[in-house]
Steps between C-alpha positions, in 0.01 A plus 500: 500500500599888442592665751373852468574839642222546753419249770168565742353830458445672844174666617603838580277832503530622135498841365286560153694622210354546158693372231476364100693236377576386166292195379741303465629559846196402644477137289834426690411600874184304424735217408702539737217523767396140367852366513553682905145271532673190385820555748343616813133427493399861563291665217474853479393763242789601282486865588604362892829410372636850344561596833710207599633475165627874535638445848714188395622669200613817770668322769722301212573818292867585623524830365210592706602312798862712428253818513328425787788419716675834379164696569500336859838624573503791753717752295822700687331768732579816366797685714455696808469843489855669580688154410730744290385374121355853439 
């Protein structure tokens, strides 16, 4: 059997976003809702997995892990006033 990307899908409180996707697109997460089916025995609408789908694809981008990291370092305070770099 194929292993595939996404595993159980969590219940979690969603937010509602809006969004049009290419029909093609949508014939694949449809198939690939069917095939998640097959693996794990839990069905769900196709539109439930964009947000997992999204959230795997994020946390094993490495240029935007890279980002992240650099955004969560605290930057050099700036110099105190009268340290002599005037």
């Amino acid at each position: 059997m194929t292993k595939l990307k996404l595993g159980p899908i969590p219940d979690d409180k969603p937010v509602k976003v809006a969004l049009e996707l290419p029909a093609g697109v949508h014939r694949d997460l449809v198939a690939y809702a069917e095939a998640l089916a097959r693996e794990t025995g839990q069905t769900h609408e196709p539109a439930k997995l964009i947000a997992p789908m999204l959230a795997r694809f994020m946390a094993t981008d490495r240029g935007f892990a890279k980002l992240r990291k650099e955004k969560k370092r605290p930057s050099s305070p700036p110099p105190a006033p009268g340290s002599g770099n005037a």
